[in-house]
Backbone as CSV, one residue per row, in Angstrom:
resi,resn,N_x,N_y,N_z,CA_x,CA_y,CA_z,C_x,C_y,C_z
1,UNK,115.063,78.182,91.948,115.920,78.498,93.057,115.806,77.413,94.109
2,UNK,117.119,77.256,95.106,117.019,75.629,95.843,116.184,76.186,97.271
3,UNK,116.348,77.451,97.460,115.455,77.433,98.997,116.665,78.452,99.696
4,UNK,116.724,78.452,101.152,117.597,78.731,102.015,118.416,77.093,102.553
5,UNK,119.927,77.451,102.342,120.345,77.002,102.985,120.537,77.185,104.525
6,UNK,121.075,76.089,105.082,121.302,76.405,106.357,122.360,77.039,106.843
7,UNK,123.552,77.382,106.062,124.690,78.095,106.179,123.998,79.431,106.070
8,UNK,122.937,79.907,104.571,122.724,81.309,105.111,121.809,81.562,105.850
9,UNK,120.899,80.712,106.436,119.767,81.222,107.635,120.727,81.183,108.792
10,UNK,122.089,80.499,108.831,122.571,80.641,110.429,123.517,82.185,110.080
11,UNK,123.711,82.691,108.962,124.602,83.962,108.409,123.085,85.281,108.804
12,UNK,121.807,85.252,108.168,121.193,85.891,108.719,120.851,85.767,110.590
13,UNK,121.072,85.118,110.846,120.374,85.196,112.144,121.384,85.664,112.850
14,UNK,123.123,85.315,113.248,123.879,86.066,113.169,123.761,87.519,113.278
15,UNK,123.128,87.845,111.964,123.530,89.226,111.538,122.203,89.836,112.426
16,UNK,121.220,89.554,112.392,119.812,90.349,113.897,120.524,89.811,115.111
17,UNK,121.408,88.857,115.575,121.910,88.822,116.858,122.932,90.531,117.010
18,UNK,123.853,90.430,115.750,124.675,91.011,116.002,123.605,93.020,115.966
19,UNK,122.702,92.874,115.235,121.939,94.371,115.517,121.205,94.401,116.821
20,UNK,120.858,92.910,117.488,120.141,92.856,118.869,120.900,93.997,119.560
21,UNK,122.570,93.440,119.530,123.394,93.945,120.147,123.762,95.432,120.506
22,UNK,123.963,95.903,119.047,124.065,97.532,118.301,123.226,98.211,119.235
23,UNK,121.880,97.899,119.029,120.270,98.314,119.669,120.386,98.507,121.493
24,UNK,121.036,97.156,122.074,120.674,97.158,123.241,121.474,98.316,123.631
25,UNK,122.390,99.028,123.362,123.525,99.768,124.046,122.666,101.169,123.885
26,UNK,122.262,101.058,122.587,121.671,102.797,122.479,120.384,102.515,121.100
27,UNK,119.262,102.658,121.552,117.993,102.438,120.588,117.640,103.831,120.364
28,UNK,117.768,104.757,121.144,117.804,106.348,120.550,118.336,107.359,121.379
29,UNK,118.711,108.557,120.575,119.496,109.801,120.894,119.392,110.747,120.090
30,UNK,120.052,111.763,120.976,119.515,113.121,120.790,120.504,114.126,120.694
31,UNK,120.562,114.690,119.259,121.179,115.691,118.936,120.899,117.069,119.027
32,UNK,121.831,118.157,119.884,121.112,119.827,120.353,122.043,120.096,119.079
33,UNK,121.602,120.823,118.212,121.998,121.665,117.233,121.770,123.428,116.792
34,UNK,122.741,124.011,117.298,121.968,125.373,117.187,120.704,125.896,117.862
35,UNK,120.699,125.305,119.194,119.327,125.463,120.073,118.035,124.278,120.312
36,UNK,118.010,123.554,118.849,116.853,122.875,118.905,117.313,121.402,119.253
37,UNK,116.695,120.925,119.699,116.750,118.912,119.939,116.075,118.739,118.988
38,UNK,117.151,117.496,118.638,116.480,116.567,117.414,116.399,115.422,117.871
39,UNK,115.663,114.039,118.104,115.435,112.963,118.644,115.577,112.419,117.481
40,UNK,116.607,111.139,117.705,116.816,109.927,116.610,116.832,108.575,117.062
41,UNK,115.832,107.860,116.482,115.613,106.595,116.991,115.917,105.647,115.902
42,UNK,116.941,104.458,116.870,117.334,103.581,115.614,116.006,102.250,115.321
43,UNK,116.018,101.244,115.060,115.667,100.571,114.356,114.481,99.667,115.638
44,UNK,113.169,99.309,115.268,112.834,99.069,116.458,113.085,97.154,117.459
45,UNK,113.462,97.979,118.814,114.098,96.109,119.167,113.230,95.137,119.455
46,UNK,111.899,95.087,119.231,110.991,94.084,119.127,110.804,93.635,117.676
47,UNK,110.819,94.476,116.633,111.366,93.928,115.300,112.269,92.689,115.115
48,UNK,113.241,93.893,115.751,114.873,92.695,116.066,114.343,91.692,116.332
49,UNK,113.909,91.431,117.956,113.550,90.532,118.617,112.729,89.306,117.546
50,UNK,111.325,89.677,116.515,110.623,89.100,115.916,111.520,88.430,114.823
51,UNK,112.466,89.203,114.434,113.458,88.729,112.782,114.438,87.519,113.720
52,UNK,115.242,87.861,114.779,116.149,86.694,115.431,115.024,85.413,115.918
53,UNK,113.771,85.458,116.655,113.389,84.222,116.485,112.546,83.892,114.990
54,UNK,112.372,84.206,114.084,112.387,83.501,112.884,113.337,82.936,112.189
55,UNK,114.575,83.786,111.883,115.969,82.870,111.223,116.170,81.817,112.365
56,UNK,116.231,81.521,114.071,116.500,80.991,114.548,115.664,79.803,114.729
57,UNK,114.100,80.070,114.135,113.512,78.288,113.845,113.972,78.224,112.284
58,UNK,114.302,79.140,111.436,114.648,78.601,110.337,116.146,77.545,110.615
59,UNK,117.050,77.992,111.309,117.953,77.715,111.118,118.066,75.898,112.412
60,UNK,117.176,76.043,113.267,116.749,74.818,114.145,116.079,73.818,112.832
61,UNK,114.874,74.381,112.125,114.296,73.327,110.814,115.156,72.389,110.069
62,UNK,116.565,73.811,109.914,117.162,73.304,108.609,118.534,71.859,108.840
63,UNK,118.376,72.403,110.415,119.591,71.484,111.187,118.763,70.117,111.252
64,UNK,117.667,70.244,111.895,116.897,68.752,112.056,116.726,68.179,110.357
65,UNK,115.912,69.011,109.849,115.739,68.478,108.222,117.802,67.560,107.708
66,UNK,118.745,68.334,108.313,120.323,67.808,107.726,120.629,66.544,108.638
67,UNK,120.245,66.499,109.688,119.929,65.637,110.630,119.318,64.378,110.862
68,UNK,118.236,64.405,109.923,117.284,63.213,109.646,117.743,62.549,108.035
69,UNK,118.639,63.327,107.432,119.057,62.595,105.963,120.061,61.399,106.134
70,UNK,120.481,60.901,107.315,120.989,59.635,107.460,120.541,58.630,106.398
71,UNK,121.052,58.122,105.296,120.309,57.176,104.566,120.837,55.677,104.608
72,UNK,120.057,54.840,104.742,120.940,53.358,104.463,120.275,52.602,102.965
73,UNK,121.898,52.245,102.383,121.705,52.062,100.774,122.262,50.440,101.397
74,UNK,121.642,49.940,100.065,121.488,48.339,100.258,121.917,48.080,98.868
75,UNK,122.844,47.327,98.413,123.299,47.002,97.240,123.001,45.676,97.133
76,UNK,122.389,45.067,96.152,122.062,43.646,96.138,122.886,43.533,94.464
77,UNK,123.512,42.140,94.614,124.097,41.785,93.749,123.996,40.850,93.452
């Protein structure tokens, strides 16, 4: 297998920006059903927080690593 590209580490990181988002508006709630509360908590946002800065040095690595492949070819004849 070739690794991660940098098209999909910038597609994951994206995708924890876009749950940062989901999260910040409402991280938990509470359903009364027939008398009782039920508490539902979504996904936790320091997780989030930990998964968006990892794809986001993956995806800084993968830009410098595409960045530094400048090559100069020398043809001698």
């Amino acid at each position: 297998m070739a690794g991660i590209t940098l098209a999909q580490a910038e597609a994951k990181l994206a995708l924890w920006l876009a749950a940062e988002e989901a999260l910040a508006t409402s991280q938990e709630y509470a359903i009364d059903v027939d008398g009782s509360r039920r508490m539902l908590k979504r996904s936790d946002l320091a997780e989030v927080s930990k998964r968006i800065d990892y794809w986001n040095g993956k995806v800084q690595s993968l830009t410098a690593a595409t960045a530094g492949r400048s090559r100069t070819r020398y043809l001698v004849n």
